[in-house]
C-alpha positions in Angstrom: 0.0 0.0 0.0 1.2 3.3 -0.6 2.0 6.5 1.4 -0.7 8.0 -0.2 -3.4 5.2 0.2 -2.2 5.1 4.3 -2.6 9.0 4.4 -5.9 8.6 3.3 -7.1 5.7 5.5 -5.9 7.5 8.1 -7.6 10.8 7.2 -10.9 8.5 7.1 -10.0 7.4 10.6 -9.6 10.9 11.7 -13.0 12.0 10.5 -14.8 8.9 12.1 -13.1 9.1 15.5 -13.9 13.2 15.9 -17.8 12.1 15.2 -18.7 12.3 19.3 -16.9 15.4 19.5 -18.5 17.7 16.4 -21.6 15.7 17.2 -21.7 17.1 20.6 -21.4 20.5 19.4 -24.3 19.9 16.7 -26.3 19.0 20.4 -25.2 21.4 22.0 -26.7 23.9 19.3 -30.0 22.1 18.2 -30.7 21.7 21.7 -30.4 25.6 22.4 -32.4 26.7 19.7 -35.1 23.9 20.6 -35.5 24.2 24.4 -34.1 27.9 24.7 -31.8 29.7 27.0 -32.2 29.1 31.2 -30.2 30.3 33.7 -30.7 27.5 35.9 -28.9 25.0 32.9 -26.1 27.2 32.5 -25.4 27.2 36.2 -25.7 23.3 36.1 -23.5 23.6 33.2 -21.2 25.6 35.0 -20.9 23.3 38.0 -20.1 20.1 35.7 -17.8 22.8 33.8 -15.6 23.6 37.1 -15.7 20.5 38.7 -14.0 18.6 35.7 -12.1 21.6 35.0 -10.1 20.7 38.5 -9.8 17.4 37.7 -7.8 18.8 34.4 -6.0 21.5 35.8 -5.0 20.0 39.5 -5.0 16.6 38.5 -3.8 15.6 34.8 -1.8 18.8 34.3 -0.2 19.0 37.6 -0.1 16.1 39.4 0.2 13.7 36.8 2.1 15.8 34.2 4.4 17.8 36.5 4.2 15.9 39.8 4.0 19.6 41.8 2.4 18.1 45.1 1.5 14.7 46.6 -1.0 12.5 47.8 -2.1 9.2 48.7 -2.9 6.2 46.0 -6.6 6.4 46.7 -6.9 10.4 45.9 -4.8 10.1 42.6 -7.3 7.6 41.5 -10.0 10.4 42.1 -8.6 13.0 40.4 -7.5 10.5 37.2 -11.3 9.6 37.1 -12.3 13.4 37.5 -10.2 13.8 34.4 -11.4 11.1 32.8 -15.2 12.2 33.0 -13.4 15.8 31.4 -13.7 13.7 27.8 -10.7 14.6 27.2 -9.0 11.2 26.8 -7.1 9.3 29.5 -5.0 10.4 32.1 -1.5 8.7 31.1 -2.5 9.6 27.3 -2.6 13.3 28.3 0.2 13.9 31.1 2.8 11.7 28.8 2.0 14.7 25.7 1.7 17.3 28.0 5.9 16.4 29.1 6.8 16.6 25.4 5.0 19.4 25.0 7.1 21.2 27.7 10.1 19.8 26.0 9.7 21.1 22.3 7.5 24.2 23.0 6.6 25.8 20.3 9.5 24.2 17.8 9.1 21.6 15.2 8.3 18.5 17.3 5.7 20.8 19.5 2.3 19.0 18.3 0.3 21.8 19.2 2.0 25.1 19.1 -0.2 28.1 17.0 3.4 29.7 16.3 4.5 26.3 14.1 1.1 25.1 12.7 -1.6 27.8 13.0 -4.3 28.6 15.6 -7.1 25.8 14.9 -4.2 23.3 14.7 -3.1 24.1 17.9 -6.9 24.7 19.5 -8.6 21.1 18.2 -6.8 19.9 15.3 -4.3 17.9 16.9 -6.6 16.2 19.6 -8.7 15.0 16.3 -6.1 13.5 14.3 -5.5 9.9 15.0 -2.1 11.0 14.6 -0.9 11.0 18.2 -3.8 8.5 19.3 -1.5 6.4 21.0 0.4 6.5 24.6 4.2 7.1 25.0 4.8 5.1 27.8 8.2 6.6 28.0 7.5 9.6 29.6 4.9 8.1 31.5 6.7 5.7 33.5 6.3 6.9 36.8 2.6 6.5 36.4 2.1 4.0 34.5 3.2 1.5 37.1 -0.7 1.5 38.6 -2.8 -1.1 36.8 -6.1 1.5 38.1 -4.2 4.4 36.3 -3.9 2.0 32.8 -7.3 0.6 33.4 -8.6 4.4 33.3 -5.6 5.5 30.1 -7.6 2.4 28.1 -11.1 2.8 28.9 -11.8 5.9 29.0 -14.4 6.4 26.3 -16.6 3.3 28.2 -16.3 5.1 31.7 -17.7 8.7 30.0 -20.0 7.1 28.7 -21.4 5.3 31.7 -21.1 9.2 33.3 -23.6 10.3 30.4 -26.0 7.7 31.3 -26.0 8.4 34.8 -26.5 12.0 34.4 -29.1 11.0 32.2 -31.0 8.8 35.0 -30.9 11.1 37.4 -31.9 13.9 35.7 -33.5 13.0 32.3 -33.1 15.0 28.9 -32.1 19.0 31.1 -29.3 17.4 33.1 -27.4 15.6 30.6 -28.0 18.1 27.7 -27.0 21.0 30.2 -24.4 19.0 32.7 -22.7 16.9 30.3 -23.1 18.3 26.6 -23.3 22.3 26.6 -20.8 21.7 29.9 -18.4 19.1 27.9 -18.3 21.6 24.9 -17.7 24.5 26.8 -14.6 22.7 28.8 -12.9 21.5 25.3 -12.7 24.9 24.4 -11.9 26.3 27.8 -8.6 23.8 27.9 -7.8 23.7 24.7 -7.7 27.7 24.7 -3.8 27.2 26.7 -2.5 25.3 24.0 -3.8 28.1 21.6 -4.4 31.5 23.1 -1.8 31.3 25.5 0.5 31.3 22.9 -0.4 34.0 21.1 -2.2 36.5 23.8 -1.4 38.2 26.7 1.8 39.6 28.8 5.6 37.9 28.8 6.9 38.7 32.0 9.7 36.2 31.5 11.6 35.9 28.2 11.2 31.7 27.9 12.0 29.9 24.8 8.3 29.8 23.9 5.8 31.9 22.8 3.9 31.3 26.2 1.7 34.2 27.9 -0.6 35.4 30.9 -4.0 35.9 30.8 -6.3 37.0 33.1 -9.2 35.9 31.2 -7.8 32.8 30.8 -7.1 32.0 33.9 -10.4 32.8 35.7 -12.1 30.6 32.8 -9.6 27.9 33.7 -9.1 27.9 37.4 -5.3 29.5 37.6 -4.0 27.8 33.9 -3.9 31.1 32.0 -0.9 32.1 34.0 1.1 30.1 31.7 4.5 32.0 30.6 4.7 31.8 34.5 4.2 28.0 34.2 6.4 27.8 31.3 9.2 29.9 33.4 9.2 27.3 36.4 6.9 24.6 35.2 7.2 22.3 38.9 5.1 24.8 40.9 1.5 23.9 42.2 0.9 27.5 42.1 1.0 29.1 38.7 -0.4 32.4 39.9 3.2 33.5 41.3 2.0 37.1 42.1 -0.9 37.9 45.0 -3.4 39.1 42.4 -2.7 36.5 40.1 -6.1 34.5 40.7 -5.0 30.8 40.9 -8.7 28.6 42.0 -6.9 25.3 41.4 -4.0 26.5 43.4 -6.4 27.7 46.5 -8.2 24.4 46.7 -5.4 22.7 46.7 -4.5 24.5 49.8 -7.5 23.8 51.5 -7.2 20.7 50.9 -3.3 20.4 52.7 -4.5 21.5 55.2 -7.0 18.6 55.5 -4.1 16.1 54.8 -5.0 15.0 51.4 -2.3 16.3 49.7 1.3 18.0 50.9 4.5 18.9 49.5 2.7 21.5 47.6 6.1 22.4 45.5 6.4 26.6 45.0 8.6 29.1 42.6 11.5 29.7 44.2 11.9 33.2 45.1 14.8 33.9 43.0 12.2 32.3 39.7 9.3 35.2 40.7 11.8 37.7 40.9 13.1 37.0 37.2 10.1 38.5 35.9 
């Protein structure tokens, strides 16, 4: 078979495997225009929104990816399942590309990076490709040594949908159109506006190798992430809002819960890292 005939099977398998996620945006629309606006389902959807947003930001991105605090076996199966019910593929599948992304920001083996292959590359394009479908166990070793952590990496898709159906017994039709779909569409985008925006908007308070910014917008719509040319600067800390007024949510629950013992060694920026700005 030729290069040609495998780019275009492949192609094919892209465009079949990103069906759930356009057709959840094709929901998400038909179902505004045929039940209409409520406040009461965007709060629901906000709730859903937040709640797997910290299972992104506190768990897959900094705990799993970057290792920034600890905590016991039983809570790092928690927040790999909170991440998991994010639909936004599993947890050993997303910290192991997250590390290379860190490694070749923004050059030529950066996956996602808007400053090599364009803004919607970097936003969705990427995630729908079956391109980079599969785990690098490499850079995923310290993880992957769990058998609950792989059992969540290779079944994710089953276990989001049993969430769905759940949703969907509790609440009928409202609470799975408003807490999963509209909620589910609005996260992608939310997330997947660091590997895009954050790139290309915003202040460089240090001069990193990368095209990396802050945003305060970003970060309120993505619990402390939109901080990110600080995270690219010193990319260990559990904090990434290094400055007072830097508004950091996954950073203050994660304080709350130290102090109940759930997790420690919350790792900081050095002093001598803020002060570089």
């Amino acid at each position: 078979m030729s290069e040609t005939d495998l780019g275009r099977r492949s192609d094919i398998r892209s465009w079949i495997s990103s069906i759930p996620f356009w057709g959840c945006h094709v929901v998400a629309a038909v179902g505004l225009v045929y039940w209409g606006w409520s406040w009461v389902g965007f709060g629901i959807a906000l709730i859903f929104y937040y709640l797997r947003m910290f299972g992104i930001t506190a768990g897959y991105h900094r705990y799993f990816a970057h290792r920034s605090y600890k905590t016991s076996r039983f809570f790092q199966f928690l927040l790999a399942l909170l991440g998991t019910l994010a639909v936004q593929k599993g947890v050993l599948w997303w910290a192991a590309h997250h590390r290379a992304h860190h490694r070749y920001s923004d050059t030529e083996k950066d996956i996602h990076s808007p400053v090599q292959r364009g803004f919607w590359w970097s936003h969705l394009g990427w995630i729908l490709t079956t391109r980079y479908e599969a785990t690098d166990w490499s850079r995923i070793k310290d993880f992957s040594k769990y058998p609950e952590l792989r059992f969540l990496n290779r079944f994710e898709f089953p276990i989001v949908i049993a969430f769905a159906v759940s949703l969907f017994l509790v609440g009928g039709l409202p609470l799975i159109f408003w807490g999963f779909v509209v909620s589910t569409v609005l996260l992608w985008h939310g997330t997947f506006c660091i590997n895009s925006l954050a790139h290309l908007m915003g202040r460089r308070p240090y001069p990193t190798k990368d095209g990396s910014r802050n945003s305060m917008f970003l970060a309120l719509i993505t619990m402390g992430e939109g901080w990110h040319n600080n995270h690219h600067h010193y990319q260990y800390s559990a904090r990434q809002g290094f400055l007072w007024w830097q508004i950091d949510m996954s950073y203050y629950i994660l304080k709350l819960l130290s102090f109940a013992g759930i997790v420690w060694d919350l790792k900081p920026a050095p002093a001598r890292e803020v002060k570089g700005a």
